[in-house]
C-alpha positions in Angstrom: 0.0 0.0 0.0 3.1 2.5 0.8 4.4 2.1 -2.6 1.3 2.3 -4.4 0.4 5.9 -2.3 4.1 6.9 -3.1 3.8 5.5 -6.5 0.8 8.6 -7.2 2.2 10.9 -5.3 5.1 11.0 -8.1 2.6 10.9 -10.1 0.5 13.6 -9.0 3.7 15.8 -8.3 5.2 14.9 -12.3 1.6 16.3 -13.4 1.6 19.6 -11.5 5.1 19.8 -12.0 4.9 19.4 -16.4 3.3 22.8 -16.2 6.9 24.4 -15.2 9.0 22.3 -17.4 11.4 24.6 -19.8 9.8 25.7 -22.7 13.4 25.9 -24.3 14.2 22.0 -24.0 13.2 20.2 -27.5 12.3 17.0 -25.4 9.2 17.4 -22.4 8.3 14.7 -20.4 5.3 12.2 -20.7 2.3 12.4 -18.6 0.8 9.2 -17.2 -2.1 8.0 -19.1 -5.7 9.2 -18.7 -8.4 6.1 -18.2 -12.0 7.2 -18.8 -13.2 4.3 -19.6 -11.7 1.4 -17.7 -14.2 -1.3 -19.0 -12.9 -0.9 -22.5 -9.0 -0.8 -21.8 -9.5 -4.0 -19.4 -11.4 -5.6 -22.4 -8.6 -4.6 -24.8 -6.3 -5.7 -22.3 -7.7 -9.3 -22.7 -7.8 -9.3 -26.7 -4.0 -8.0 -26.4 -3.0 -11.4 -24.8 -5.2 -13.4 -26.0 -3.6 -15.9 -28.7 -6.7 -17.3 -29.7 -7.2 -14.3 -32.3 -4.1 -16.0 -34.5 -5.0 -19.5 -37.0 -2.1 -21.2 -34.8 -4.0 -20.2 -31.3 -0.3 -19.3 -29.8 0.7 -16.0 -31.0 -0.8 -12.8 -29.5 0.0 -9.0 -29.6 1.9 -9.8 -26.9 4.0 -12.0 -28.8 5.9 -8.8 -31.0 5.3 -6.5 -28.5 6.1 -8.1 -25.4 5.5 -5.8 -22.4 8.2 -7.6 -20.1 10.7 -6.4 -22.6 10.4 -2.9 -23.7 7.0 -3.3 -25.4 9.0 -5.5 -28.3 10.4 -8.6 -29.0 14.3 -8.2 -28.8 14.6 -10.4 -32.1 16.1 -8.8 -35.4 13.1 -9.3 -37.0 9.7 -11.2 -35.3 8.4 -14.7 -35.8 5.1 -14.9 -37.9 2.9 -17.9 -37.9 4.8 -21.6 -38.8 7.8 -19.9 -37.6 8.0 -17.5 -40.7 10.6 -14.9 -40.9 9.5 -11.5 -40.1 10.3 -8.9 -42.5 11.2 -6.2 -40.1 12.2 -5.4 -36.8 8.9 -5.0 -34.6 8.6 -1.1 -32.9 8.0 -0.9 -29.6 4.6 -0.6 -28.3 5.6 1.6 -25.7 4.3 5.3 -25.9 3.3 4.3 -29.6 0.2 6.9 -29.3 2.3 9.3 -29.3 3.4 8.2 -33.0 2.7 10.0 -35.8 1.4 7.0 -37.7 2.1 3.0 -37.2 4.5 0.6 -38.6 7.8 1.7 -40.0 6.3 3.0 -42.9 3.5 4.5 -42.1 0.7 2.3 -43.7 -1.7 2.4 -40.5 -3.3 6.5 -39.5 -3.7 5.1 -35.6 -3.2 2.0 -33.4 -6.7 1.1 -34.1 -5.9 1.0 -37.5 -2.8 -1.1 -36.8 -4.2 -3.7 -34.3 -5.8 -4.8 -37.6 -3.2 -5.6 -39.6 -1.4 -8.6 -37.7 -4.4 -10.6 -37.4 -5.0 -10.8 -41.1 -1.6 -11.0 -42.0 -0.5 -14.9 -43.5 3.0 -13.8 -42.3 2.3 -12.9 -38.6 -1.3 -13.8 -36.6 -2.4 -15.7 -40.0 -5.9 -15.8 -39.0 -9.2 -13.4 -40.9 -11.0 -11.1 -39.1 -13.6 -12.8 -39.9 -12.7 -16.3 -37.8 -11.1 -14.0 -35.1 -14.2 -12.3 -34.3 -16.1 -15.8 -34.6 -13.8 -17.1 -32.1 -14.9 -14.1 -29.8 -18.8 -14.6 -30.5 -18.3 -18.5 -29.5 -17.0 -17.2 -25.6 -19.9 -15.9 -23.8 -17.7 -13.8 -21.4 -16.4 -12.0 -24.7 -20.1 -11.4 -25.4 -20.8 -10.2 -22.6 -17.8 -7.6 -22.4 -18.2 -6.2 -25.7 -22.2 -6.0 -25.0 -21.4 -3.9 -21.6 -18.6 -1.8 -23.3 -20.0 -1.4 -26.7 -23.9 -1.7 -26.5 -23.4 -3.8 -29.8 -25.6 -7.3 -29.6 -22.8 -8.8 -32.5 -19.1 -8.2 -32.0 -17.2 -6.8 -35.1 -13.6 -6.4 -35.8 -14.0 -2.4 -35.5 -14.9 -2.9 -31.8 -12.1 -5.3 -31.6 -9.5 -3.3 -32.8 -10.8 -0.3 -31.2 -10.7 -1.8 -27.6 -6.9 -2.8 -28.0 -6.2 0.6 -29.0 -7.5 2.0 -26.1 -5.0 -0.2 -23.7 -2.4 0.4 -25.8 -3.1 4.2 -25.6 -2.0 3.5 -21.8 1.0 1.8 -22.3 2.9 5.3 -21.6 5.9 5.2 -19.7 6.5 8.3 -17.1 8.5 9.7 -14.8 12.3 8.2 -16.3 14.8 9.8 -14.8 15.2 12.5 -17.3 11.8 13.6 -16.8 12.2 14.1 -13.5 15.4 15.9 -14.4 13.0 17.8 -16.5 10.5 18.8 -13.9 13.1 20.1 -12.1 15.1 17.2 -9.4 18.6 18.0 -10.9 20.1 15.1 -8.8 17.7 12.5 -11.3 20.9 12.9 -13.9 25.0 12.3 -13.3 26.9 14.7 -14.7 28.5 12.4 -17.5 24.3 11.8 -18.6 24.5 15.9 -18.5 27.1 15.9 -20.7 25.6 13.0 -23.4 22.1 15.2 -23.4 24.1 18.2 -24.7 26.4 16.4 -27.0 22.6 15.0 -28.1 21.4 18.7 -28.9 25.0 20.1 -30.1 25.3 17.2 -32.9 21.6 17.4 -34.5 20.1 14.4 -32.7 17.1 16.3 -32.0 16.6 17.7 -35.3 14.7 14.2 -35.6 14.4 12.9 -32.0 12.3 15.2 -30.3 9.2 15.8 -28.6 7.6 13.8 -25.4 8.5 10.3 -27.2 11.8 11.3 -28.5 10.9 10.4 -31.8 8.1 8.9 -33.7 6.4 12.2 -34.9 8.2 12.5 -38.5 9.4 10.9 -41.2 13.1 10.6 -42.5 15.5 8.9 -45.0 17.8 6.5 -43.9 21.3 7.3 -44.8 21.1 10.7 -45.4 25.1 11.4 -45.6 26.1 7.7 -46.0 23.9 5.0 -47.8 22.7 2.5 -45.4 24.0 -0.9 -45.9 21.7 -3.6 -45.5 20.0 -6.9 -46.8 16.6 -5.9 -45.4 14.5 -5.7 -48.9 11.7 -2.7 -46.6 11.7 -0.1 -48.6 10.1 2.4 -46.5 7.5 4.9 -47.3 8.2 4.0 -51.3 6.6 0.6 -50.8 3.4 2.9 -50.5 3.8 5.5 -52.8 5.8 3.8 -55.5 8.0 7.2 -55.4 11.8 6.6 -55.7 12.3 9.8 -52.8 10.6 8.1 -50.2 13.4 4.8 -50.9 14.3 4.1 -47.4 12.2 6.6 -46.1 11.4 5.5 -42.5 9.3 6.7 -39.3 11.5 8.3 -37.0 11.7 5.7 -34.0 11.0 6.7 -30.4 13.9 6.7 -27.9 11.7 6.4 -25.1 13.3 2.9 -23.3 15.7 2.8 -26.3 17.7 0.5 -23.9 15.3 -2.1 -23.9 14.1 -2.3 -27.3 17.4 -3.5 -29.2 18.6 -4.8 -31.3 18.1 -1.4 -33.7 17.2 0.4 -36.7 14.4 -1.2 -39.5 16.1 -4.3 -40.1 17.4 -5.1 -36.3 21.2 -4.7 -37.4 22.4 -3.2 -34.8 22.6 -5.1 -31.2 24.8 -2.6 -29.1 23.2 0.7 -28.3 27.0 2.4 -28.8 26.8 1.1 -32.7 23.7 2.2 -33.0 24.7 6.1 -32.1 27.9 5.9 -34.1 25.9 4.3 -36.9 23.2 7.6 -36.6 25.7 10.1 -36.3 28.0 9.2 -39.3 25.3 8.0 -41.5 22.5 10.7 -41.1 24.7 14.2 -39.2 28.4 13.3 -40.9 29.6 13.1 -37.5 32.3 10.9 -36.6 32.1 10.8 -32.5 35.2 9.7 -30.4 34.1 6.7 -28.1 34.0 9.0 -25.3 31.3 10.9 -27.1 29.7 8.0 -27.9 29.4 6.9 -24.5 28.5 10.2 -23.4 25.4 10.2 -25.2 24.1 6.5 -24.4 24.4 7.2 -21.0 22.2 9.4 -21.8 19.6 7.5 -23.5 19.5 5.3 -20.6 18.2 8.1 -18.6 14.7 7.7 -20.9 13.9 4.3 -19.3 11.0 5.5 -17.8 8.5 3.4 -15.3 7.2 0.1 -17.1 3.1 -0.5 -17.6 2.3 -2.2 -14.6 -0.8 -4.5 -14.1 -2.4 -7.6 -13.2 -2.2 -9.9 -16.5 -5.6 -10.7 -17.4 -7.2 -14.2 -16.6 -8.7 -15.2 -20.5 -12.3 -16.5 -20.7 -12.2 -20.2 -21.9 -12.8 -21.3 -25.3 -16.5 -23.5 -25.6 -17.3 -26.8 -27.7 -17.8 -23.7 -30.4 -14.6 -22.0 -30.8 -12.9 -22.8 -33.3 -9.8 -24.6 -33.0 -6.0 -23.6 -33.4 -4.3 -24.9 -36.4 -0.8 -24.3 -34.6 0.8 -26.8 -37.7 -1.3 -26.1 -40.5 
């Protein structure tokens, strides 16, 4: 009970405190997450673990975006149904609201919009949204839910989709110790952290990385100085519009927990958070940084770890004599 009461005291304290935080600074901290309607997240909640929603009956949102490691999956690129090959590194969960669009390039407006697109995918979930919501209409507690949240007497995929986007909207993560450096505790950051933040600003890493997630809220090339090497076939933003200036064209990724959600970039080359800066600063600022520099700045980045979505995992209704099986082999 004491650390829950000192838990929202921070809490309370980072809110009043976000008011006062210097307008100057091209990074401002994030707020905890607003529940209004706690029915619907708990709901998504469910549908976000539940694996029944993929053909095999074992993969889950969960799966890619795992929230007991930074909100991904810590592979180069994820495992799709019958052990497929992902063809990209999977994004981080974490804070994703705050993203200007979903997926690397783009293709989904909103994470309702995006909770979609695994399920039907042959490469990832490998189920329809058709059987997925059947599979939810054969569990009376899933009828009931979506009755009581939605007012809707036949579940559809848009209420499906629109319930995980409201948990995911909560998966923020607040009060890292450079926010509270931001709202003003100067002892929250060493002096050698102080030191990467401004070497952060002086070499151009905010021209991209900016803003309460650090990232996310534009688009950029990859290998704007240097070409960027790689075996990856994404093509970015140019897979959508067929235009050869959006090649390799790529959401800007959040840094929020960046020290949690390797190994880097699109195509997951990148295991050691040092490469990944000395990679970033040659390729897109023409930088070369000493190793002192280098480790200047991931210290740093370390300092955006912020406090991890914390919950009671939900207890899935079970499956009845009319739910239609997995196909885990199939």
């Amino acid at each position: 009970m004491k650390k829950t009461l000192t838990l929202t005291a921070s809490l309370l304290c980072a809110i009043n405190a976000w008011a006062m935080t210097p307008s100057n600074e091209p990074i401002q901290p994030i707020l905890p997450a607003k529940i209004t309607d706690p029915a619907k997240v708990e709901l998504g909640k469910q549908l976000f673990f539940d694996p029944r929603l993929s053909r095999s009956g074992f993969i889950s949102c969960n799966s890619c975006h795992n929230l007991s490691m930074g909100g991904s999956d810590n592979l180069q690129t994820s495992i799709g149904h019958n052990w497929q090959k992902g063809p990209i590194n999977s994004p981080t969960v974490l804070n994703s609201s705050m993203n200007v669009a979903q997926f690397w390039d783009g293709r989904a407006a909103d994470l309702k919009e995006q909770a979609a697109g695994p399920i039907a995918n042959p490469g990832e979930m490998a189920f329809t949204h058709s059987l997925a919501v059947d599979t939810l209409r054969s569990i009376p507690q899933y009828r009931e839910s979506f009755k009581r949240v939605y007012k809707v007497d036949q579940i559809t995929i848009n209420e499906v989709t629109d319930a995980i986007a409201e948990f995911e909207k909560t998966l923020v993560t607040p009060l890292s110790r450079f926010d509270r450096w931001l709202l003003g505790d100067k002892e929250a950051m060493t002096q050698t952290e102080l030191e990467g933040y401004k070497l952060f600003k002086d070499t151009g890493c905010v021209a991209c990385h900016n803003g309460p997630a650090v990232g996310g809220n534009s688009f950029q090339k990859m290998g704007l100085v240097e070409p960027y090497k790689t075996d990856n076939p994404a093509e970015g933003v140019a897979a959508l519009t067929g235009k050869d200036a959006d090649r390799f064209k790529f959401k800007v990724p959040t840094l929020r927990n960046v020290e949690l959600t390797y190994p880097y970039f699109h195509d997951g080359a990148y295991w050691k958070l040092e490469e990944a800066v000395d990679v970033m600063a040659r390729l897109q600022l023409g930088r070369k940084l000493g190793d002192e520099e280098v480790g200047k700045i991931t210290a740093f980045l370390k300092t955006l770890t912020g406090e991890q979505p914390s919950f009671t995992l939900p207890i899935l209704p079970p499956s009845t004599n009319d739910t239609p099986q997995p196909k885990p082999f199939d």
